[in-house]
C-alpha positions in Angstrom: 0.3 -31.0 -12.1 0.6 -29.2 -9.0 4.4 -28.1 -7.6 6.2 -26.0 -5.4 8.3 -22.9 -6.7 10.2 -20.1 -4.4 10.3 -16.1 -4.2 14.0 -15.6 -4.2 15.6 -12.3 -3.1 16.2 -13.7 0.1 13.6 -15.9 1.0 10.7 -14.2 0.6 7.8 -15.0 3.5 4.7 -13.9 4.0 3.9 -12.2 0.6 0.6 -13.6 -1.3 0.2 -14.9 -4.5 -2.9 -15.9 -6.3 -3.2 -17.9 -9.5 -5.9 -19.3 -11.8 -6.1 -22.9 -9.1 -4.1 -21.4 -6.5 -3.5 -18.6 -3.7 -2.1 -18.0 -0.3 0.9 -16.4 1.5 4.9 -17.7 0.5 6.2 -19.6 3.7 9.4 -19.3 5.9 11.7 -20.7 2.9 9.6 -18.3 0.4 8.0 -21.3 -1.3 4.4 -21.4 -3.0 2.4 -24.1 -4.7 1.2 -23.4 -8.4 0.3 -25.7 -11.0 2.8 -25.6 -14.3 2.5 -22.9 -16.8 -0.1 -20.9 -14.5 0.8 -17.3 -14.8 1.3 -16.3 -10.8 1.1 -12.8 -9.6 2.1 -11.7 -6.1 1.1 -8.8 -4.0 2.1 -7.0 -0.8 0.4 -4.8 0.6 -2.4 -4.7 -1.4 -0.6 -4.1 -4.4 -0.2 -6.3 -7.3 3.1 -7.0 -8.9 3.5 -8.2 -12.4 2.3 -11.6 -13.0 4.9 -13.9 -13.8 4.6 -18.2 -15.7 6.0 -20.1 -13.4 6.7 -23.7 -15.2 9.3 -26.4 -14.6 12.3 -24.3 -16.5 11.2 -21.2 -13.9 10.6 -22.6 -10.7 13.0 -20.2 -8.8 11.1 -16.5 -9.0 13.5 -13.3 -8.4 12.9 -9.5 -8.8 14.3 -10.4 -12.3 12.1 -12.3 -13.3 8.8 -11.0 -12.1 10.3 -7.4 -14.0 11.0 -9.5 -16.8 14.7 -8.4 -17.2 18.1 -9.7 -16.9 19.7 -5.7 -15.7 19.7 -5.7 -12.0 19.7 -2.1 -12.1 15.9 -2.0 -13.8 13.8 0.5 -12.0 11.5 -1.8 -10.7 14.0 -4.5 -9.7 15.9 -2.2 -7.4 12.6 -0.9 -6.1 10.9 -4.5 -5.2 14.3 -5.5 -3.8 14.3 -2.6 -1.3 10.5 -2.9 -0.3 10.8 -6.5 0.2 14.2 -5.7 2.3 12.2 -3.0 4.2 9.5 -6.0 5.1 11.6 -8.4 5.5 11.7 -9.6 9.7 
């Protein structure tokens, strides 16, 4: 069953995201179609973040949870946050 999630720090555009049925770049409003319990990973730049499930119960993505982590002040939460601020038009 195909859906539509969002990259949340802010609304996150532009950044791609592949998955096992899916792939192509989040839009104004940081959405992204998947298909439930596909494991999404999103890139900028070339780079590859972690992958992340995206289901029903996770359909809103932040930093947090593609660091899986609840402490905002994880290395690589602050880090993501501040690249995708320094991108961010």
């Amino acid at each position: 069953m195909e859906a539509v999630a969002v990259l949340l720090d802010s609304a996150v555009a532009g950044l791609s995201y592949s998955s096992a049925s899916q792939s192509g770049v989040t839009n104004a409003l940081g959405e992204f179609s998947f298909v439930l319990g596909e494991t999404v990973t999103f890139s900028i730049g070339g780079v590859d973040l972690p992958a992340v499930v995206v289901d029903e119960d996770n359909a809103v993505i932040t930093p947090l949870d593609i660091f899986d982590t609840l402490e905002i002040s994880d290395t690589g939460v602050v880090n993501l946050v501040r690249l995708l601020q320094t991108v961010d038009s």
